[in-house]
PLY file of the C-alpha trace (Angstrom):
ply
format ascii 1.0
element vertex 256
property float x
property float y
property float z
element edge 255
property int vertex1
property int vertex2
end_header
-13.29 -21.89 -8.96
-10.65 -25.00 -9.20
-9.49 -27.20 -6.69
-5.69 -25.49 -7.47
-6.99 -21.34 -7.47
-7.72 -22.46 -3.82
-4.65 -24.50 -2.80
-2.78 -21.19 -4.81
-4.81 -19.06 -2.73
-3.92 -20.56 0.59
-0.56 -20.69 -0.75
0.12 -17.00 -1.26
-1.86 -15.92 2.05
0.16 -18.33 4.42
3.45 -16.62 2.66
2.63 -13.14 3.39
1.84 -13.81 6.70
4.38 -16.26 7.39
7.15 -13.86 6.10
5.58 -10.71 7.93
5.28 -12.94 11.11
9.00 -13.84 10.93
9.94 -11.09 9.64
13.67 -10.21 11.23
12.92 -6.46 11.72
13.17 -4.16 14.54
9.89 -2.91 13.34
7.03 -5.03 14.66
3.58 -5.43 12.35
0.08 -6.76 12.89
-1.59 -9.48 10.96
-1.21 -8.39 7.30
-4.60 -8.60 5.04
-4.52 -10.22 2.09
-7.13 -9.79 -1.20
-6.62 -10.64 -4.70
-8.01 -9.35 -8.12
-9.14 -10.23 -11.67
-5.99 -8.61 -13.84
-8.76 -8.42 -16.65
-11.10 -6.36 -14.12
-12.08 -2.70 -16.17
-10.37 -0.60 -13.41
-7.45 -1.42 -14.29
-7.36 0.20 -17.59
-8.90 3.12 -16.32
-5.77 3.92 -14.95
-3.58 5.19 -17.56
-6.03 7.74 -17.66
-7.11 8.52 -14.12
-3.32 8.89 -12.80
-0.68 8.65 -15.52
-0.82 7.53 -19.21
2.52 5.91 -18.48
0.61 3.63 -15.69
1.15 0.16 -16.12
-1.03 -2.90 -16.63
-0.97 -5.97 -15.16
-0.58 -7.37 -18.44
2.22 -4.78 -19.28
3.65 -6.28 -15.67
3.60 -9.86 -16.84
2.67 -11.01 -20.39
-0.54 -13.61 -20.06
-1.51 -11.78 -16.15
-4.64 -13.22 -14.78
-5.13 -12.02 -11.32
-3.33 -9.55 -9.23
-2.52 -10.19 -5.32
-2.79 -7.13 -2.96
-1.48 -7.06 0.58
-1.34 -4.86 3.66
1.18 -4.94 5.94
-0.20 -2.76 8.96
2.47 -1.42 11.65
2.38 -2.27 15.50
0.73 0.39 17.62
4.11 1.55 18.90
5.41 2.63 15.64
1.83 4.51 15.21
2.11 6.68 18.00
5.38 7.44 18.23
4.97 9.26 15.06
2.36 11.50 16.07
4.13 12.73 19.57
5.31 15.55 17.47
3.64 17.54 14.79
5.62 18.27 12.68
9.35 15.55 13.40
9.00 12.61 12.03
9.64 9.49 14.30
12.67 7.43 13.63
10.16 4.56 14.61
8.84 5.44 11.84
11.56 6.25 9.13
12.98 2.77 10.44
9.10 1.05 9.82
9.22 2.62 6.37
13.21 0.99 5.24
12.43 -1.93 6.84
8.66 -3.10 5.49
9.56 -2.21 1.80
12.75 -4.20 2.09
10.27 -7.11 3.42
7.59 -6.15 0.88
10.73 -7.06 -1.68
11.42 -10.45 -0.06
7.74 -11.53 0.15
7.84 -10.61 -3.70
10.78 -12.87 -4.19
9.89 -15.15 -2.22
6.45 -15.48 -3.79
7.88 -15.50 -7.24
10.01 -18.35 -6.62
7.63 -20.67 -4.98
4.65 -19.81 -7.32
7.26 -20.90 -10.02
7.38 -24.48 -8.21
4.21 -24.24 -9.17
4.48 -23.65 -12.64
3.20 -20.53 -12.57
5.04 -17.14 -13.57
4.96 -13.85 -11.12
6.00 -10.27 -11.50
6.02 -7.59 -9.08
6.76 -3.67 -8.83
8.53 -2.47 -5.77
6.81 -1.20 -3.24
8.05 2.77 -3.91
10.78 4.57 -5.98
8.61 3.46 -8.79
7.50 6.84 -10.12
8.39 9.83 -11.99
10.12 12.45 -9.94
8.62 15.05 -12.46
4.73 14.02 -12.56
4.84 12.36 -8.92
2.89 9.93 -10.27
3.53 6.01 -10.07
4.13 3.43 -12.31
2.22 0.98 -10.75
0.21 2.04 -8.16
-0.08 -0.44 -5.15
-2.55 1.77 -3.64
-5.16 1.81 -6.84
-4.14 -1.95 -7.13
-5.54 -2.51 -3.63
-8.79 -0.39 -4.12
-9.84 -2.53 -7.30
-8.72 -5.71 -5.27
-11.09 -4.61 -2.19
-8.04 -4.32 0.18
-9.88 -0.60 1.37
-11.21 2.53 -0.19
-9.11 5.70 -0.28
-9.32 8.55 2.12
-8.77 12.41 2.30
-5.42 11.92 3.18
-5.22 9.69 -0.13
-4.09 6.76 1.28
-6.08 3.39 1.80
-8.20 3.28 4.39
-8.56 -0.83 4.78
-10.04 -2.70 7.87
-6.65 -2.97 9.88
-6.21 1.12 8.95
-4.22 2.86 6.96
-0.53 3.01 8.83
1.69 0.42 7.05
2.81 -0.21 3.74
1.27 -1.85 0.84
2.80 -4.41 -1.51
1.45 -6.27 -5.07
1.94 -9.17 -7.46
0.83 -10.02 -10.79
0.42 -14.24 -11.72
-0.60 -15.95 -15.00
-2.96 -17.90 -13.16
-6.50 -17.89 -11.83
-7.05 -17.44 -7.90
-10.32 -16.79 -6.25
-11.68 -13.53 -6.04
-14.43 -12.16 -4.29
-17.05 -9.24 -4.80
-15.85 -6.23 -4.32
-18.95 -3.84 -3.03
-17.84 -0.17 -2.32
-17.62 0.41 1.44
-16.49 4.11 3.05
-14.05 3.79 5.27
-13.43 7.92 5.63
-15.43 9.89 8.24
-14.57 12.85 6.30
-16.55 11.42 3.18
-19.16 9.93 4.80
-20.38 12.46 6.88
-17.77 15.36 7.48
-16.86 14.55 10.92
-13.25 13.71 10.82
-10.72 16.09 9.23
-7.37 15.23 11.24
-5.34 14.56 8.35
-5.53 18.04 7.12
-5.16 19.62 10.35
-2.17 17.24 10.92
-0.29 17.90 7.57
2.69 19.61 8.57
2.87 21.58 4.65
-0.77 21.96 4.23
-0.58 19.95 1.30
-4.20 18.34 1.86
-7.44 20.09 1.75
-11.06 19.46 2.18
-11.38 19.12 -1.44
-10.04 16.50 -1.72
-7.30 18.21 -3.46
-3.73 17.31 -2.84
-0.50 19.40 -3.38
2.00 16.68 -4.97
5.06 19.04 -5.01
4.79 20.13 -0.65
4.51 16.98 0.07
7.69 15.56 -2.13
9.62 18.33 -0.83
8.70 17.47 2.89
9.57 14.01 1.99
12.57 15.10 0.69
13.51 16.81 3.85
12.83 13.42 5.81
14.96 11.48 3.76
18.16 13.80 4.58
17.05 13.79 8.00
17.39 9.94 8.11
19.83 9.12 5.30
21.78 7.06 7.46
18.92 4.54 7.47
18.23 4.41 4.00
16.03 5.83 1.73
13.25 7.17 3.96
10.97 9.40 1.84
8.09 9.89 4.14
6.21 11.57 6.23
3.38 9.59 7.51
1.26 12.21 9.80
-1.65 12.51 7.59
-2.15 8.47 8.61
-1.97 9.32 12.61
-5.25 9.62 13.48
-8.81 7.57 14.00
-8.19 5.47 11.08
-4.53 4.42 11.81
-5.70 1.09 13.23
-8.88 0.44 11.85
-11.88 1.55 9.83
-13.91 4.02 11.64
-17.04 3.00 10.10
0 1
1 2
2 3
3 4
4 5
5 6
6 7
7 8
8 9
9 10
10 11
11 12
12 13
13 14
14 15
15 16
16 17
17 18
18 19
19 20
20 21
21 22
22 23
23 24
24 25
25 26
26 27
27 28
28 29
29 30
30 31
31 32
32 33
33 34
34 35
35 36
36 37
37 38
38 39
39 40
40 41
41 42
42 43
43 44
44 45
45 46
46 47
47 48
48 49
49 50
50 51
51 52
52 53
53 54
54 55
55 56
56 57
57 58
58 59
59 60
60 61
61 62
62 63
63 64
64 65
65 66
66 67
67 68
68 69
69 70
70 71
71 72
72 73
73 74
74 75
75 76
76 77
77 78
78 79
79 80
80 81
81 82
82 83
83 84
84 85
85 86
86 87
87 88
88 89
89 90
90 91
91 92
92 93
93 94
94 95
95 96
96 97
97 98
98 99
99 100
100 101
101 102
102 103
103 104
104 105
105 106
106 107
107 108
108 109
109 110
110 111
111 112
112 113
113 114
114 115
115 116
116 117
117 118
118 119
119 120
120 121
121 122
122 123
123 124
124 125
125 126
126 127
127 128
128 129
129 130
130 131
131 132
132 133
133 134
134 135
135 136
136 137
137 138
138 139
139 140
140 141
141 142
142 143
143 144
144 145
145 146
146 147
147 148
148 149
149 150
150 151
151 152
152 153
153 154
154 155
155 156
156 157
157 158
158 159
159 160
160 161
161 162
162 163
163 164
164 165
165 166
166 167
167 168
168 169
169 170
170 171
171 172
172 173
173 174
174 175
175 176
176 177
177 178
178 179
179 180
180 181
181 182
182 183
183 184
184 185
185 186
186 187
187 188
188 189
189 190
190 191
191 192
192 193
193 194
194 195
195 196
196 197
197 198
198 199
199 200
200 201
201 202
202 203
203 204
204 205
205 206
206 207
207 208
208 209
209 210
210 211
211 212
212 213
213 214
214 215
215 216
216 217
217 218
218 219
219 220
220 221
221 222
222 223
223 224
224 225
225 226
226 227
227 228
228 229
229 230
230 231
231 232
232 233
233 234
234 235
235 236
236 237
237 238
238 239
239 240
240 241
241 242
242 243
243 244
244 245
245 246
246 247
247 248
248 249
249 250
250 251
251 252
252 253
253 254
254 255
């Protein structure tokens, strides 16, 4: 790998965290993660077909994509737990967490666009949500597929990623026409419930029962509970979430 897919590298990691570090938010975060991807890598065109034939490459993101950045924003404890005092309301902690990180997800994005264009290099990037059809609940661009084939973490039951600062936080992308360094990416389980059964608190925690032990996952309960959030908090924005299925042993961490 070149001298510059390095200094790019280093570049785009000491952005994120800079801008997450600084980040002028009542929410507070942990150190965000930071992994990058091949935009040619095979996954990725699995995708249309896996989730949604409208799914987008990164090619269809940004004519002449190379490689793909994927980052993790993971909350502070605080916000964590102040979610799951109640089983079923959700935390303002956390509707605020929720406005607040994909409003910084969309100034790391512009932010990274403009100084990788400094560079000479062209960037495009996909909010981090409202980018999906309200009739197949399926995304555009997923950030959390994008961060699987990057190595960020491995799904759960729950169907969120599971990476090695947990799965409570938000999750943002970008697409470059230029090479950075990636690394191996070897399948690692990260759910208890897949790797042996032991762990099934995202079910039980589910105030619609829209997850099951299956795997299976009712899209339409858990827009409408979303839904219900968002009037809840409408004064704060647009807050369509939930977030109890992520309160539990893999909040902070991996289990495994």
């Amino acid at each position: 790998m070149s001298k510059n897919a390095l200094r790019l590298a280093r570049l785009i990691v000491d952005t994120v965290r800079s801008e997450v570090a600084g980040a002028d938010t009542v929410t507070a975060y942990r150190k965000p993660l930071v992994r990058f991807a091949d935009a040619g890598d095979s996954r990725f065109s699995e995708l249309p077909r896996l989730l949604d034939p409208d799914h987008m490459l990164p090619q269809s993101l940004l004519v002449g994509a190379q490689s793909v950045v994927s980052y993790f924003i993971p909350f502070e404890v605080g916000v964590v737990k102040a979610n799951g005092r109640d089983q079923r309301a959700v935390a303002v902690e956390w509707a605020l967490a929720y406005v607040e990180t994909n409003e910084l997800i969309g100034r790391i994005s512009d932010h990274l666009i403009e100084m990788l264009a400094a560079q000479g290099v062209r960037a495009a990037a996909e909010p981090a949500t409202g980018n999906f059809s309200s009739e197949s609940l399926t995304s555009r661009w997923s950030h959390k597929s994008v961060a699987a084939i990057a190595g960020l973490g491995s799904f759960g039951l729950h169907h969120m990623i599971i990476t090695d600062a947990g799965c409570a936080g938000r999750l943002g992308s970008l697409v470059l026409d230029a090479p950075l360094p990636v690394a191996p990416v070897h399948h690692r389980e990260r759910c208890l419930w897949f790797y042996d059964g032991s762990c099934r608190a995202c079910v039980e925690r589910c105030p619609t029962d829209a997850l099951s032990e299956d795997g299976a996952i009712d899209k339409e309960r858990c827009w409408e509970r979303c839904l219900e959030v968002a009037e809840a908090y409408k004064h704060l924005g647009t807050v369509e979430v939930c977030g109890k299925c992520v309160v539990g042993p893999c909040s902070f961490e991996s289990p495994l």
